[in-house]
C-alpha positions as CSV (number, residue, x, y, z in Angstrom):
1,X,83.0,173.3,99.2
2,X,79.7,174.4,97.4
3,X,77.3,176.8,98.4
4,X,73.5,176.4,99.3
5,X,72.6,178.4,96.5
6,X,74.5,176.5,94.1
7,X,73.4,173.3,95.3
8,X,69.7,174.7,95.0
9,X,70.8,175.8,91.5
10,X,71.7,172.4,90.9
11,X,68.5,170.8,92.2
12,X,66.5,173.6,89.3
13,X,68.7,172.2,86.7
14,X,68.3,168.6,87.5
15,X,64.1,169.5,86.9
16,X,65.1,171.5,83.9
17,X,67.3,170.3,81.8
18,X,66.5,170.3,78.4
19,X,65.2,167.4,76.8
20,X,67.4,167.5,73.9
21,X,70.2,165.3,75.3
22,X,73.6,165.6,73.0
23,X,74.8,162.2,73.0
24,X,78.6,162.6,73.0
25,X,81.3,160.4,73.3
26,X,84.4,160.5,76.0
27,X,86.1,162.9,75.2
28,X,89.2,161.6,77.5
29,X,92.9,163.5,78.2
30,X,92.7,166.0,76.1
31,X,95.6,168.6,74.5
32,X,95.0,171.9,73.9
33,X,98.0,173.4,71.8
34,X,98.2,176.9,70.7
35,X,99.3,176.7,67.1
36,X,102.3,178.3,67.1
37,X,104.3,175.8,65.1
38,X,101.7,175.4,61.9
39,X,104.7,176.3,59.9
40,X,107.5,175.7,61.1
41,X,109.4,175.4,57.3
42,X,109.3,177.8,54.1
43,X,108.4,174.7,52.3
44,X,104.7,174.3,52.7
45,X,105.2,171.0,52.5
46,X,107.7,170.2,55.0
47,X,105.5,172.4,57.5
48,X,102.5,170.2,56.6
49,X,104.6,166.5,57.0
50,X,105.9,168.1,60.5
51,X,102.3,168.5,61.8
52,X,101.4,165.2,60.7
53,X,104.0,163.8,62.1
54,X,103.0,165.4,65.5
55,X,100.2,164.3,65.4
56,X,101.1,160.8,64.5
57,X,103.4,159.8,67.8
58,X,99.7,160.6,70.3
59,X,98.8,157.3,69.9
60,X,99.7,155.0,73.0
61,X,99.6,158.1,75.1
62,X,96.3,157.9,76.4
63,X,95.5,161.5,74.8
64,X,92.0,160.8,73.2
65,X,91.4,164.4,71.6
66,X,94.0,167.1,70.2
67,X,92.4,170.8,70.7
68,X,94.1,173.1,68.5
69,X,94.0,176.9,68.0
70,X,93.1,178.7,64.4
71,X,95.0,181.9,65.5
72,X,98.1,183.8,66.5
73,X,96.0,184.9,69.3
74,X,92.3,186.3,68.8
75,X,92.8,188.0,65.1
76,X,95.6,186.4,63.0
77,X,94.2,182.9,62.0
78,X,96.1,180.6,60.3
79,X,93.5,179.7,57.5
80,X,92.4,181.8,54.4
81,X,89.6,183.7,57.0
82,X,87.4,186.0,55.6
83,X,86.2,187.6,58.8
84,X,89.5,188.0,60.9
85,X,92.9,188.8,59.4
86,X,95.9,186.5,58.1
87,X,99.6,186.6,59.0
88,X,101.3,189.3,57.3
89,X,98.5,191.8,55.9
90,X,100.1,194.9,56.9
91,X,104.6,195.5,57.4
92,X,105.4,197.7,60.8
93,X,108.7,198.3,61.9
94,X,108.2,194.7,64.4
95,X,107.1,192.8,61.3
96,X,110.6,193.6,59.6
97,X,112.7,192.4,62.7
98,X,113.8,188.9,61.7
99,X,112.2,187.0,64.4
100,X,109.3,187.9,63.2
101,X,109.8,188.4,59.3
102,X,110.7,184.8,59.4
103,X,107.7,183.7,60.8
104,X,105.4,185.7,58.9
105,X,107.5,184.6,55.6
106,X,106.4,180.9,56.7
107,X,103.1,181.2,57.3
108,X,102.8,183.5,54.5
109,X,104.7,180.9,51.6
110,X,102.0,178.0,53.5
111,X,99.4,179.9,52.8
112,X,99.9,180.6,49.4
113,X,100.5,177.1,48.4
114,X,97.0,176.3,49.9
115,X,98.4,174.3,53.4
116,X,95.6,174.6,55.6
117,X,97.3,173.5,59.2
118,X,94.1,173.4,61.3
119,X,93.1,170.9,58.8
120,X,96.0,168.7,58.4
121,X,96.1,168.4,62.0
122,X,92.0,168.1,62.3
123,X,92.6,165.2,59.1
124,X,95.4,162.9,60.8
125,X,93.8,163.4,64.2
126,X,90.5,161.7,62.8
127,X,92.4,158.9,60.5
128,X,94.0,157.7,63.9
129,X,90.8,157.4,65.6
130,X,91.2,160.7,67.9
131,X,88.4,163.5,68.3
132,X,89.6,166.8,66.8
133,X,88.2,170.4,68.2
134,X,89.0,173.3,66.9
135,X,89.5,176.2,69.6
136,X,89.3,179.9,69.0
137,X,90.7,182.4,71.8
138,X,88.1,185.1,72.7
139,X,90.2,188.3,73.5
140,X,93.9,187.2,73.1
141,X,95.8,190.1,74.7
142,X,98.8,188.9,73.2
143,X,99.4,192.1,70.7
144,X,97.7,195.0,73.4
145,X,101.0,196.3,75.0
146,X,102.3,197.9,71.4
147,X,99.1,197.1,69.1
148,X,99.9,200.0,66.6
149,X,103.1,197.9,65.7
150,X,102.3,194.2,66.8
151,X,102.1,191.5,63.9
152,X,99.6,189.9,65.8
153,X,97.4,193.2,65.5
154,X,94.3,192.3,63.6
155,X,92.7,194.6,60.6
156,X,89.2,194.9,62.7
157,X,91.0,196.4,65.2
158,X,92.8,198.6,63.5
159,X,89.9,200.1,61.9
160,X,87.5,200.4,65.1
161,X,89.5,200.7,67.8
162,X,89.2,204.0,69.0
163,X,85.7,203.1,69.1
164,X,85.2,199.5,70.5
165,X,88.3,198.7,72.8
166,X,87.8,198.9,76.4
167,X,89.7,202.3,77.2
168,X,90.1,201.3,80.8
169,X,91.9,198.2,82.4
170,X,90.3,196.6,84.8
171,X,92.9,195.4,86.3
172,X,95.1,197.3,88.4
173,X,98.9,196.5,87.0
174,X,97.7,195.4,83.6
175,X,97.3,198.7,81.6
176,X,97.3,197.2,78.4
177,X,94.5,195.4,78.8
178,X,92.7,198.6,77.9
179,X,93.3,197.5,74.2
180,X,91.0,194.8,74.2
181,X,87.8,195.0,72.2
182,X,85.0,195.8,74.3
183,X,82.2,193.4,73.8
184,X,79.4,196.0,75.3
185,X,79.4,196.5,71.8
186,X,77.5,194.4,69.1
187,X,80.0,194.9,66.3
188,X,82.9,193.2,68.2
189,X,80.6,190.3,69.9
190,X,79.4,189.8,65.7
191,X,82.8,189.7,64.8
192,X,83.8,187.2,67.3
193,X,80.9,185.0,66.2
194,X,81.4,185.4,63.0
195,X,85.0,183.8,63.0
196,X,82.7,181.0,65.4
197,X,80.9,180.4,62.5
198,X,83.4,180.5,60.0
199,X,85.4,177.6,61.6
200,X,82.5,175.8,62.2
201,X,81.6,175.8,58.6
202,X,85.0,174.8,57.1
203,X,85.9,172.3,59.4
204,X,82.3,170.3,60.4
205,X,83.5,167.6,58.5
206,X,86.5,166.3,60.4
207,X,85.8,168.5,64.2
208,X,83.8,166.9,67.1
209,X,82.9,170.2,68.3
210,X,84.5,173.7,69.1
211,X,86.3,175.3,71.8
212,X,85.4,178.9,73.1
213,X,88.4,179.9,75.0
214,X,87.3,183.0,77.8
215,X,90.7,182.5,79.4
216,X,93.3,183.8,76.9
217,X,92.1,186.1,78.5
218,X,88.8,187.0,80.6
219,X,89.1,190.2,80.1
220,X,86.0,191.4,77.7
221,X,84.1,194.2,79.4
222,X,85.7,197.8,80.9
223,X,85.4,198.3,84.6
224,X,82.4,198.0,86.4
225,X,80.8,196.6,83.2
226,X,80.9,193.0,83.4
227,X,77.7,192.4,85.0
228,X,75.5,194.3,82.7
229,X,77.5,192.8,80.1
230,X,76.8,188.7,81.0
231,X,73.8,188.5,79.3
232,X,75.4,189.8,76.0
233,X,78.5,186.8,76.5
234,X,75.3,184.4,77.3
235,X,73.6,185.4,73.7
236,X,77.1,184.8,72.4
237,X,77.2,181.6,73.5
238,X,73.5,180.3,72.4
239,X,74.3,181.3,68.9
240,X,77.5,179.5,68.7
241,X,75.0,176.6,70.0
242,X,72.1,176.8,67.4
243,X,74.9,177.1,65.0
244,X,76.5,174.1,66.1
245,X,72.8,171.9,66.3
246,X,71.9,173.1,62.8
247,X,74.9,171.7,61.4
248,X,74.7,168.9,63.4
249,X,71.3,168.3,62.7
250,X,72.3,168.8,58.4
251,X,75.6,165.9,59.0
252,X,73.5,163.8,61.3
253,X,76.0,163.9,64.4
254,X,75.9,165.7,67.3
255,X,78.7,168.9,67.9
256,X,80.1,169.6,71.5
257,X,80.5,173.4,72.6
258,X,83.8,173.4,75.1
259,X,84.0,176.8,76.9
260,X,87.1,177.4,78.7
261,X,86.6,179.6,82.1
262,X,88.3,181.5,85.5
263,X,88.5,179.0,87.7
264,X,86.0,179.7,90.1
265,X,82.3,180.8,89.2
266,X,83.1,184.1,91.4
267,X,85.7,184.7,89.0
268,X,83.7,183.6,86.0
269,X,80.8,186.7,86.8
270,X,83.6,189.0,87.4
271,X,84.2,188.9,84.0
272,X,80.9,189.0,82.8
273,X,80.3,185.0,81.9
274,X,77.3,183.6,83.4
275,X,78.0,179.9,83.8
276,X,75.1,179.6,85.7
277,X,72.5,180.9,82.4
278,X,74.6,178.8,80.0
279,X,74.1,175.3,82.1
280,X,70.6,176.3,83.0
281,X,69.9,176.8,79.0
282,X,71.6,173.7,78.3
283,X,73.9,175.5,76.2
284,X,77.6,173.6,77.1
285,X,78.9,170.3,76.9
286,X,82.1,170.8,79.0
287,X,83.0,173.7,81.1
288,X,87.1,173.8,81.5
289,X,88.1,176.0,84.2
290,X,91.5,177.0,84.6
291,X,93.8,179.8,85.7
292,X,95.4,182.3,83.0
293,X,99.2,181.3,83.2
294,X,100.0,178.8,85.9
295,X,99.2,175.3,87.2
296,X,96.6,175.3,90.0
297,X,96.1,172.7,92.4
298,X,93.2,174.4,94.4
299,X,90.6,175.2,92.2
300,X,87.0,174.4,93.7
301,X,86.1,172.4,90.7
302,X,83.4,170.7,93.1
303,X,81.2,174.0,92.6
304,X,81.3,173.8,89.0
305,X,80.7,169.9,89.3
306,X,77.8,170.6,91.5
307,X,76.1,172.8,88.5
308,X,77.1,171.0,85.6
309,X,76.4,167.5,86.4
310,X,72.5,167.6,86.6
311,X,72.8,169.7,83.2
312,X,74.5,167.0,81.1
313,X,77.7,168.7,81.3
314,X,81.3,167.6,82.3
315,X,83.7,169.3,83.9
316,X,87.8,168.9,82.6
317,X,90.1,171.2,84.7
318,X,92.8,172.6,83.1
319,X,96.6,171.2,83.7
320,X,99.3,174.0,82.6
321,X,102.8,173.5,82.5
322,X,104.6,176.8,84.7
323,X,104.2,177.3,88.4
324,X,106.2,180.2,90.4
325,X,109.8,179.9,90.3
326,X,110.9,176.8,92.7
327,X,113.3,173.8,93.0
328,X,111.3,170.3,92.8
329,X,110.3,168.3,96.0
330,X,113.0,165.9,96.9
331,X,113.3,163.0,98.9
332,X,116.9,164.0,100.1
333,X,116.6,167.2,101.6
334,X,120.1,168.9,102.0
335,X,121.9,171.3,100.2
336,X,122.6,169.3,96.7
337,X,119.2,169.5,96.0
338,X,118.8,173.0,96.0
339,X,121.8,174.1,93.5
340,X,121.4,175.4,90.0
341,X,118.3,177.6,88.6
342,X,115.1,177.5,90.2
343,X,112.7,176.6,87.2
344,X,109.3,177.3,87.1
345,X,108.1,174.4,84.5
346,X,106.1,171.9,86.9
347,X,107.3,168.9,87.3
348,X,105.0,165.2,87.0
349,X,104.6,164.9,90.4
350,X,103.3,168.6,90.9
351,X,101.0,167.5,88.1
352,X,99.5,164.1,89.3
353,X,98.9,166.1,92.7
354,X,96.8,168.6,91.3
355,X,94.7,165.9,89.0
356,X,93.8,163.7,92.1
357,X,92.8,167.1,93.8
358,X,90.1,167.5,91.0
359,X,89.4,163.8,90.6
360,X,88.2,163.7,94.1
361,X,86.3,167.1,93.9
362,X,84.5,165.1,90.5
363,X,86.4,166.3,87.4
364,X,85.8,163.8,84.5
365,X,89.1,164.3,82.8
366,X,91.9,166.9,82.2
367,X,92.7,169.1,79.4
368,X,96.5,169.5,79.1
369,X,96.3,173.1,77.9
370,X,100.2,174.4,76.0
371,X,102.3,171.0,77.2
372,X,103.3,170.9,73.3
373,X,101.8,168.7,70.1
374,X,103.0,165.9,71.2
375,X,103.4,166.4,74.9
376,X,106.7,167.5,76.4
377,X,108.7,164.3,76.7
378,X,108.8,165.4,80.8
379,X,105.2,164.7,81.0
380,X,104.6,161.7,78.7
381,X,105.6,158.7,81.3
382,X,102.3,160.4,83.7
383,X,99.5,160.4,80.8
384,X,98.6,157.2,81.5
385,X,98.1,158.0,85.3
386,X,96.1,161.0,84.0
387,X,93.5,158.7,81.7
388,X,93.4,156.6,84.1
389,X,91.9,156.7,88.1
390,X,93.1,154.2,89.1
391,X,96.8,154.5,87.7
392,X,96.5,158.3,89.7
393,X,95.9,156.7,92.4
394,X,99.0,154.7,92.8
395,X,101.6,157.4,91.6
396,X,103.9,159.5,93.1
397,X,102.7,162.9,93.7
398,X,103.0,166.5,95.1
399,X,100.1,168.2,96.6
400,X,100.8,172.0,96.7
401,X,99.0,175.5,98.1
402,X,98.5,176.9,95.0
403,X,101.2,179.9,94.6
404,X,100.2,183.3,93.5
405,X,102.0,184.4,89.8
406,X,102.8,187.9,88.8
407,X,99.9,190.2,89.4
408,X,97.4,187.3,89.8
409,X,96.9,188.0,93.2
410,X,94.5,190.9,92.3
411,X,91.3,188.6,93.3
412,X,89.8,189.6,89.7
413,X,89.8,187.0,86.8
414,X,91.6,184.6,89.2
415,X,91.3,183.9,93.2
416,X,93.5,185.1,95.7
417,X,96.2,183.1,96.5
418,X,97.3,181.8,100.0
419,X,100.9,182.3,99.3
420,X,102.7,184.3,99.4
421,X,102.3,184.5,103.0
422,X,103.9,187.1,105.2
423,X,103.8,185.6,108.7
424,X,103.8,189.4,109.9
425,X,104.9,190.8,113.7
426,X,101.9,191.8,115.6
427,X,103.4,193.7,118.7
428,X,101.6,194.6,121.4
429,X,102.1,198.9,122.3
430,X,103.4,199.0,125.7
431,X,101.4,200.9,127.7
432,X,101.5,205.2,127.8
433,X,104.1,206.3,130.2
434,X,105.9,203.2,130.6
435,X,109.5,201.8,129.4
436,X,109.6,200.2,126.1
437,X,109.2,196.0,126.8
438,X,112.1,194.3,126.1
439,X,110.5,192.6,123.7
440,X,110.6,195.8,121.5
441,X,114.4,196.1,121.4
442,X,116.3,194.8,117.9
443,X,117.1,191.7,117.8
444,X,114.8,190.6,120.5
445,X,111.7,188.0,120.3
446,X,108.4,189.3,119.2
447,X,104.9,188.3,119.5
448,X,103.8,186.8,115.8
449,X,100.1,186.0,115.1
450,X,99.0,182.7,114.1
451,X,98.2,182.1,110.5
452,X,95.7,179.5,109.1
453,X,95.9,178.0,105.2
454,X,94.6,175.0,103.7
455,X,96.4,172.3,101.5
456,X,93.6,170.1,99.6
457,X,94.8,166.4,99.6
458,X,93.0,164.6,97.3
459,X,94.3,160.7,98.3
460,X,93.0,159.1,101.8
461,X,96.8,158.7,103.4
462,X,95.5,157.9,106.9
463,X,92.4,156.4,106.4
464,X,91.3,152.5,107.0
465,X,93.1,150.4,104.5
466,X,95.1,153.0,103.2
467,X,98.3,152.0,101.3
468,X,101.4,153.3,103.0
469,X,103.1,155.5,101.4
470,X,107.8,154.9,101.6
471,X,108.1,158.7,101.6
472,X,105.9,161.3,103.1
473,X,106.9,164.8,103.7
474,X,105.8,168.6,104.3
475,X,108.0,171.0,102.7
476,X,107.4,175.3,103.4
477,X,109.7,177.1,101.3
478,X,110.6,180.1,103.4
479,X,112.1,183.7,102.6
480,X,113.9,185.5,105.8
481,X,114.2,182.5,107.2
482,X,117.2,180.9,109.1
483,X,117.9,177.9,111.5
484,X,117.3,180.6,114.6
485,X,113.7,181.4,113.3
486,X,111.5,179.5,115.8
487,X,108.5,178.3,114.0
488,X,104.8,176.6,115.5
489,X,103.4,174.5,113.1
490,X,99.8,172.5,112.8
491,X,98.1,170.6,110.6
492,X,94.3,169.8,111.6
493,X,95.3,170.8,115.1
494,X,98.1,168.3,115.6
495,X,100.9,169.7,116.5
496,X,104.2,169.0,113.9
497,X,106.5,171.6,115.3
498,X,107.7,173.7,117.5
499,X,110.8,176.0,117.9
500,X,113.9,176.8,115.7
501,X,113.6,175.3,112.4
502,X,117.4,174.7,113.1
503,X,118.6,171.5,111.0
504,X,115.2,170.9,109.1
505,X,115.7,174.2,107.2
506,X,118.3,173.9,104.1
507,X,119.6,177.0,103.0
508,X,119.3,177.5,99.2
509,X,122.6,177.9,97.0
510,X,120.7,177.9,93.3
511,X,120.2,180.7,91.2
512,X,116.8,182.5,90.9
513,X,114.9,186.0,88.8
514,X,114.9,189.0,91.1
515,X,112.3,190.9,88.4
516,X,108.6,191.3,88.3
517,X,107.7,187.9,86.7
518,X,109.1,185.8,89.9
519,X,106.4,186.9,92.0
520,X,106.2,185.5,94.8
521,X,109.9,185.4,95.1
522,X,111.8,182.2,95.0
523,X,112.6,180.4,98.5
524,X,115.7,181.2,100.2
525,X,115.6,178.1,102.2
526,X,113.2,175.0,103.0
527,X,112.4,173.2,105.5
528,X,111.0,169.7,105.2
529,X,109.1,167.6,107.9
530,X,108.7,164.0,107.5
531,X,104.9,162.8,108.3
532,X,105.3,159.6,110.3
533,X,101.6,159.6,111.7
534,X,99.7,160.1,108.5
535,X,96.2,159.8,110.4
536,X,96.9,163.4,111.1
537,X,96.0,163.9,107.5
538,X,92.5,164.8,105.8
539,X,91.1,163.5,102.7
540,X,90.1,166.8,101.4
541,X,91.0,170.2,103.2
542,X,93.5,170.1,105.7
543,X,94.3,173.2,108.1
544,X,97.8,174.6,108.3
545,X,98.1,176.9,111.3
546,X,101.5,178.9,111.7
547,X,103.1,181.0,114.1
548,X,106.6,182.6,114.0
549,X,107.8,183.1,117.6
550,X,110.9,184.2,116.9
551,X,112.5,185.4,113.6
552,X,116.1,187.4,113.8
553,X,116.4,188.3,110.5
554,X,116.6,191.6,109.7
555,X,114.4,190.3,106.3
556,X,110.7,189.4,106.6
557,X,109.7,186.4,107.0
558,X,107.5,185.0,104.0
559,X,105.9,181.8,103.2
560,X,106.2,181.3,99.5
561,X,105.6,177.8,99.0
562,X,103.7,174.5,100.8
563,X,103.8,171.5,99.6
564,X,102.9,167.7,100.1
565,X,105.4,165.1,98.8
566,X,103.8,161.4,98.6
567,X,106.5,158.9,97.3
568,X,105.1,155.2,96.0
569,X,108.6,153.8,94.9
């Protein structure tokens, strides 16, 4: 999936790598949580026993290092900072609402009594033989649709903000990005570092490294600006580096520098972060790519692979835990399995799909980014499958066309998306003069063009020696769709299908959003083809071609979901 000049960028950094190796340890499964729960009692104390006690039921679940977040986003930390701002330094009209007063009253009472949580979590993580990294978020937009009144508005930003935020979204749909601090300017990139440094400072003594996060969110530059503007992120990131080798060098242990990314290195100089300079330079020890919001199973990890390898670097996609709204892949495919509330939390098996996808493209681990401190119950019987390749290997697991979310679909700080897919009418015009073809009249057939997509299947179903799976299965999820739609279907030019979906498609009877935040819209039905002949099947990228020859609806006819289901009972 890599290009030539990314493999010939590898082959330069395979000559020039620096000869300062970092010798670091395995950094495993790691968690990434987000800090919200550092006080989760007015009693300091009681907040401080509940984190160790987090922290304390990780071992025997095959997480090796707990990533956790100094902030409320980007500028309200949860330690005494001198640089950034601490909960509850100014009272707006939001801070007085008692969601939030409450909060800000716990965070405030810890605080005061001298509860540091980054540390009590950094402290028990270490006593129980776990690696411990810090993790700061580089432009949280968390407080940008109302920052005049949002708790989570910092005091830098409220000072200079009419002068250093970025004005302009670049984004079309997202007009509150254009509160973000602009780092075209020096006085927001110092201010960033400076928080960098601070962390590194108070916490070198328990931490294993640190964790620049560019994805909550990779938005740092105003339109048009991002290219001019890499070489200022690159900077960025060499000083957190000599910062993190001079302490090093004073403790007499190596530091990792983590950098959370887009997810594709097309997306990554879209916003202005040349991963290309920072692996050349030796600056990174892992590069974590991963999309803003949902889980993606899709990702070309191989071309960051390709890069980092020959640098010393490893690459750890990122696992979340939402998808679009959808009802889980099942075995029994009839009504009953389609009732209720379409959810969109993943499910294991979506999960275990996507991590053989990135184990076969050469990922060294995962980084479980927001599944909770400790992980969601839901997830903990997988972890072991996820630490271990060969325990991946023999689970249960959906392989899915990465669906697009919200406003995603923009091709900006994330790639385009395959689905939704609107398998769109293309009618011939009957020639001037002539009768409309019958084909033209409502209700009639019309001519539909073909449509190609690729599903990634990283597990060799059909190859020599291959186990045999008990249950494997195709499932589209469909919107306009009904049993008279008459559908052509192929995977790597084998034909699966042909004519009405009739008794295959299963109408659905659950409950599902109709706002903005569903997009793509939940299925109305499925329809689910059993793979008997799984030689038809591709390690790696297999091609989907479809054609709709037929579709009476008076609805459009969408593809909003595609998905491989590999049962190992």
């Amino acid at each position: 999936m890599s290009s030539p000049s990314v493999t010939m960028l590898a082959l330069m950094l395979a000559l020039t790598a620096q000869a300062v190796a970092r010798d670091l340890p395995d950094f495993g499964l790691m968690v990434n949580n987000d800090g919200d729960l550092s006080f989760e009692s007015l009693d300091p104390q009681e907040s401080a026993a509940k984190l160790r006690a987090r922290v304390e039921a990780l071992p025997g679940m095959g997480v090796k290092t707990v990533m956790y977040s100094v902030g409320a986003g980007s500028d309200i930390l949860y330690y005494p900072t001198t640089v950034a701002s601490v909960w509850g330094w100014r009272t707006t009209p939001q801070t007085e609402g008692k969601t939030w007063a409450d909060r800000i009253a716990r965070n405030k009472a810890g605080m005061a009594a001298g509860v540091d949580p980054i540390r009590v979590v950094g402290q028990r993580t270490k006593e129980l033989g776990l690696f411990f990294v810090p993790s700061y978020r580089m432009n949280d937009s968390h407080f940008a649709v109302e920052p005049l009144e949002n708790p989570l508005t910092g005091e830098f930003w409220m000072k200079h903000h009419e002068r250093l935020k970025l004005g302009a979204s670049p984004v079309r749909g997202h007009p509150h990005y254009a509160n973000l601090l602009d780092f075209s300017h020096a006085e927001v990139r110092e201010y960033r570092l400076g928080v960098l440094s601070e962390m590194i400072e108070r916490y070198q003594d328990i931490m294993d490294g640190v964790e620049m996060d560019f994805v909550r969110v990779q938005i740092l530059f105003p339109p048009g600006k991002a290219a001019a503007g890499a070489p200022l992120i690159t900077e960025m990131v060499e000083k957190a580096r000599k910062r993190l080798d001079e302490v090093g060098a004073k403790n007499g242990r190596p530091y990792a520098l983590f950098v959370r990314v887009p997810p594709t290195l097309r997306n990554c100089r879209w916003a202005g972060l040349d991963v290309e300079a920072w692996l050349k330079q030796r600056l990174v020890d892992m590069l974590i790519p991963s999309l803003l919001m949902t889980l993606a199973h899709d990702m070309p990890v191989d071309e960051f692979v390709a890069l980092a390898q020959p640098a010393g670097c490893r690459v750890c996609p990122a696992l979340l835990p939402r998808t679009s709204f959808q009802w889980p892949f099942s075995q029994t495919h009839e009504a009953a399995a389609y009732k209720g509330a379409a959810k969109r939390e993943v499910t294991p098996e979506l999960v275990l799909g996507a991590a053989c996808n990135y184990r076969r493209m050469g990922a060294s681990g995962f980084q479980l980014f927001n599944f909770g401190l400790p992980p969601y119950e839901f997830i903990r019987p997988i972890l072991a499958s996820l630490s271990h390749p060969s325990s991946l290997a023999a689970a249960t697991k959906v392989f899915a066309i990465t669906p697009a979310y919200w406003l995603d679909h923009e091709d900006s700080y994330e790639y385009r998306k395959q689905v939704p897919l609107d398998l769109a009418t293309d009618k011939p015009k009957p020639p001037a003069g002539s009768e409309p073809a019958r084909g033209w009249q409502k209700g009639a057939s019309h001519a539909f063009k073909p449509h190609t997509i690729t599903l990634f299947v990283g597990e060799d179903l059909g190859g020599p020696g291959a186990a045999t799976p008990s249950f494997c299965a195709l499932r589209l999820g469909f919107v306009g769709a009904t049993p008279e739609t008459e559908l052509a279907l192929t995977v790597n030019g084998h034909v699966l299908h042909s004519g009405p979906l009739g008794e295959m498609l299963v109408s659905v009877r659950g409950t599902a959003p109709s706002n903005q935040r569903s997009y793509p819209p939940p299925a109305t039905a499925y329809a689910q083809i059993p793979l008997t002949d799984l030689r038809v099947l591709r390690l790696g990228v297999n091609t989907l071609e479809l054609t709709a020859r037929r579709s009476p609806s008076q609805a459009p006819l969408r593809l909003v979901e595609a998905q491989l289901g590999v049962w190992r009972n």
